[in-house]
C-alpha positions as CSV (number, residue, x, y, z in Angstrom):
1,X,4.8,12.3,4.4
2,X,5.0,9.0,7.0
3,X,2.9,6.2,5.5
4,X,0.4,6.6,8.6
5,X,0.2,10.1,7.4
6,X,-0.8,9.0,4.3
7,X,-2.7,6.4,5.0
8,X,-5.4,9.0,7.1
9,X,-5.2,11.2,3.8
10,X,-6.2,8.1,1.6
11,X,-8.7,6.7,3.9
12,X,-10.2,10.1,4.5
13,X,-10.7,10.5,0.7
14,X,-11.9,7.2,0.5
15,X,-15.1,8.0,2.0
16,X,-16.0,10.6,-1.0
17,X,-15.2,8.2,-3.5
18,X,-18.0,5.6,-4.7
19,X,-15.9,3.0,-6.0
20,X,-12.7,4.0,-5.1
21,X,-9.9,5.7,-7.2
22,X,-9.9,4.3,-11.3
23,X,-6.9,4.7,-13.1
24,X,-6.0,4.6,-16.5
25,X,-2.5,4.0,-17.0
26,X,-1.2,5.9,-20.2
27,X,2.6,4.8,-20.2
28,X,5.7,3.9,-18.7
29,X,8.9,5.0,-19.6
30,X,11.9,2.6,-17.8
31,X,15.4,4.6,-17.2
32,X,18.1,1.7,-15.0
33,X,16.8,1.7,-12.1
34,X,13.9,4.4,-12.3
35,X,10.4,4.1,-13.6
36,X,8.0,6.7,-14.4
37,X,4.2,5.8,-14.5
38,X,2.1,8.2,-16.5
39,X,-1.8,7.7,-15.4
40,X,-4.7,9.2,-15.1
41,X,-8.5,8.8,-13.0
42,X,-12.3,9.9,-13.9
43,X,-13.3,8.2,-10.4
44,X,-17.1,8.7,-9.7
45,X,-18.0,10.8,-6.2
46,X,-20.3,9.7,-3.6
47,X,-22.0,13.0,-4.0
48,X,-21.9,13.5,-7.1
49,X,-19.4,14.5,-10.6
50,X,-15.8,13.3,-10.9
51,X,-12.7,13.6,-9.8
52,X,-10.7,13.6,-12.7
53,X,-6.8,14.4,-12.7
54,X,-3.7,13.1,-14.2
55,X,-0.4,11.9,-12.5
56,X,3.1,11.2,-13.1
57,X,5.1,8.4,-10.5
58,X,8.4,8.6,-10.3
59,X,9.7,5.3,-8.9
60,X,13.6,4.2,-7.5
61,X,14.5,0.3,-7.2
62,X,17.2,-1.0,-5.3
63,X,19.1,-4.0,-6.6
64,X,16.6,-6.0,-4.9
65,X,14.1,-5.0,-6.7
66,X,11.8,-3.0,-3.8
67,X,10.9,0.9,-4.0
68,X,13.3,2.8,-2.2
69,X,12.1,6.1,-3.2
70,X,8.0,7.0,-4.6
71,X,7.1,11.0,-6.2
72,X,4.1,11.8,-7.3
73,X,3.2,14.9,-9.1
74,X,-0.4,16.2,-10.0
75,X,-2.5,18.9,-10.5
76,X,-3.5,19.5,-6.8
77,X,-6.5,22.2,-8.4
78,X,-9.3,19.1,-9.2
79,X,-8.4,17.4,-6.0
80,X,-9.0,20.2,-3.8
81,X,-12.0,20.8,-5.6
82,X,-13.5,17.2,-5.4
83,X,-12.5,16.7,-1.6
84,X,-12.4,20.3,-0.5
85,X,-15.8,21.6,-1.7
């Protein structure tokens, strides 16, 4: 997905959320020059209930230091039911 792309998908979402997205980070695991972030969110909806999921981030440095490459992976189920519904 182009970050504009995404960035219509988050502010969309952002709308349905009352305080915006709350994460929980639950570990990190470091592997040269890859990172993966376990986290998870109970975020409060503007119309009520949760949305509650867990992720995993899989991040790529360069030598530089900067993200060259960002995957997320989640349970798409609860998100479709808190945005969808």
């Amino acid at each position: 997905m182009e970050p504009a792309g995404l960035a219509a998908l988050l502010d969309g979402a952002s709308s349905l959320l009352q305080d915006g997205i709350r994460f929980a980070h639950e570990g990190v695991l470091v592997d040269g020059n890859r990172v993966v972030v376990m986290t998870a969110c109970d975020s409060p909806l503007a119309k009520g209930g949760s949305y509650v999921n867990q992720f995993c981030f899989v991040m790529t440095f360069d030598d530089a230091g900067k993200i060259t490459e960002l995957r997320e992976y989640t349970d798409s189920g609860p998100a479709i039911a808190a945005f969808h519904s």
